[in-house]
TINUDREN-731582 format. One line per field, with one value per residue (C-alpha): residue in three letters; x, y, z. Coordinates in pm, whole numbers. Each point is the difference from the previous one (the first is absolute). Example, Ala and Ser with C-alpha at 12.3 -4.5 7.8 and 13.67 -1.06 7.14 Angstrom:
TINUDREN-731582
code = c(ALA, SER)
X = c(1230, 137)
Y = c(-450, 344)
Z = c(780, -66)
This chain:
TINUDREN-731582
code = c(UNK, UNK, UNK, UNK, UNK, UNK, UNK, UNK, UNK, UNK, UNK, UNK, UNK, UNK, UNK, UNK, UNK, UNK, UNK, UNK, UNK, UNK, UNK, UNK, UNK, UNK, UNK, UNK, UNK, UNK, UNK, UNK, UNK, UNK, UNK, UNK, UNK, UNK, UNK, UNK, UNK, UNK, UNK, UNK, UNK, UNK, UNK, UNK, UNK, UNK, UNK, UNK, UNK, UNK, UNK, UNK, UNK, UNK, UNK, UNK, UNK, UNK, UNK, UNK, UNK, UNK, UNK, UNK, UNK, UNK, UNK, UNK, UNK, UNK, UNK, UNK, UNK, UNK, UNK, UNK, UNK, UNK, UNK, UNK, UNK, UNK, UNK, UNK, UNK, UNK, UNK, UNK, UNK, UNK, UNK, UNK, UNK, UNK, UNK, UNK, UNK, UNK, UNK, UNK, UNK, UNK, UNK, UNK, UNK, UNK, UNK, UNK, UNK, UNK, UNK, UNK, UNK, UNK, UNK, UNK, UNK, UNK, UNK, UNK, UNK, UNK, UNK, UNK, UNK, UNK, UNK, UNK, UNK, UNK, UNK, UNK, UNK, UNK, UNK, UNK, UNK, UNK, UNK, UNK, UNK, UNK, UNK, UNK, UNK, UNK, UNK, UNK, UNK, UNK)
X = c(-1107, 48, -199, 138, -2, 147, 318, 45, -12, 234, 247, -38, 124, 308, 78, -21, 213, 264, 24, 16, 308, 193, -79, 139, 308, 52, -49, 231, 274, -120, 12, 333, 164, -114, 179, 254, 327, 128, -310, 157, -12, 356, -114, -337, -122, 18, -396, 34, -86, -263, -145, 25, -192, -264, -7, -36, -263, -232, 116, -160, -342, -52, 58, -214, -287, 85, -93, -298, -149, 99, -206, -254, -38, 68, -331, -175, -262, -143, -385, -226, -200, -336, -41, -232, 276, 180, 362, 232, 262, 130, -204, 199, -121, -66, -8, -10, 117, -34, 15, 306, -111, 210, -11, 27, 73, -129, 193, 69, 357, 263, -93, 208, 47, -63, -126, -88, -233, -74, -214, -10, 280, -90, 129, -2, -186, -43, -253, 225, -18, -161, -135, -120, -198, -164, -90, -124, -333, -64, -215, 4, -42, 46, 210, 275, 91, 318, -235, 101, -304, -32, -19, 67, 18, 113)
Y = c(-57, 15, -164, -302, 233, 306, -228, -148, 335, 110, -293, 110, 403, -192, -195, 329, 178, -246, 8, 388, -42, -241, 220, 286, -211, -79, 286, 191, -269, 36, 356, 23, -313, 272, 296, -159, 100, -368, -35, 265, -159, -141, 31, 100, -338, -17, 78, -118, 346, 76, -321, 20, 337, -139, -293, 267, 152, -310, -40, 364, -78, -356, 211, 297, -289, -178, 347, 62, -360, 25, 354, -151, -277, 209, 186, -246, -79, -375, -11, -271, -239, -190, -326, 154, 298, -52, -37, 326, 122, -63, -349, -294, -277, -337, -223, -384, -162, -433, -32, 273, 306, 364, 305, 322, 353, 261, 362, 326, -122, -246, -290, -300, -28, -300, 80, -242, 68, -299, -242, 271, -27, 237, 160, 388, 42, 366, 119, -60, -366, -218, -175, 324, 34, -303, 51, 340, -14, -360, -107, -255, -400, 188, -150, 153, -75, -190, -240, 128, 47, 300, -213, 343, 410, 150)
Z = c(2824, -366, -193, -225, -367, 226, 124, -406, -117, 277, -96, -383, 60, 221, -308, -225, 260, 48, -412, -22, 273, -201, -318, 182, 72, -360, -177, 279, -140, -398, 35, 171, -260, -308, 134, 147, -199, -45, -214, -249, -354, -88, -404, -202, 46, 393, 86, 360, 138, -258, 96, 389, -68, -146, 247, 265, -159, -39, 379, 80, -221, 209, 314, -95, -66, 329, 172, -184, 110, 371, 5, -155, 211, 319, -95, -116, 214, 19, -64, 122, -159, 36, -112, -282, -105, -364, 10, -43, 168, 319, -9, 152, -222, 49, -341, -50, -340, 10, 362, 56, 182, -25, 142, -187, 170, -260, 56, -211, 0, 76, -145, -59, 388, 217, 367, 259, 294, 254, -270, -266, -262, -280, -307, -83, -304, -174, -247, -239, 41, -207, 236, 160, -254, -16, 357, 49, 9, 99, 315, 194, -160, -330, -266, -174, -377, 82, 199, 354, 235, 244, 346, 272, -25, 277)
């Protein structure tokens, strides 16, 4: 059986994948709208195929990143902590700020993305999160310096 982290981290590339598919989708249709000859300029001031282009190609840089983070979370492999290990990647954190506890799901990529796993309802967070940040490190019943305190590390 999978253990709680493996099944969020499952959910998470699902989310990723289901976003690269619709990405797909709608750069197949930008694509198509800025070749398509009824998007021929009727004067010099008609940019609707100039802009569809670049719309397309925004489209293709999102879905180029969207690949990159589903390999790198398809490789990634989850390490386990102690209840004496810092916080770093692939730590499913536990914090508690006035009473409210959250959980935190810290990955090479994807964050932004709500998972829920029987009790566990976390939130991707990357190293480029500020939060991140003030995490990393961290043990357990530490502080952090927006007042949160490190309550479980798994």
């Amino acid at each position: 059986m999978l253990s709680a982290k493996a099944q969020l981290l499952t959910k998470v590339i699902a989310v990723l994948r289901e976003e690269h598919e619709e990405f797909a989708r709608v750069l197949a249709d930008t694509s198509a709208a800025a070749t398509d000859p009824d998007s021929k300029a009727e004067s010099k001031y008609d940019t609707r195929s100039l802009e569809m282009s670049y719309l397309a190609a925004g489209q293709a840089k999102q879905a180029e990143q969207l690949v990159e983070a589903l390999d790198l979370l398809e490789k990634f492999e989850l390490p386990e902590f102690a209840v004496s290990d810092p916080i770093d990647l692939g730590a499913l954190v536990e914090l508690e700020l006035e009473g409210v506890w959250s959980f935190y799901f810290l990955l090479p990529a994807g964050g932004g993305i709500e998972v829920s796993e029987g009790e566990i309802s976390a939130t991707t967070l990357t190293p480029e999160s500020p939060l991140f940040s003030l995490m990393k490190g961290k043990r357990i019943g530490e502080p952090l310096e927006n007042g949160a305190t490190v309550s479980e590390v798994s």
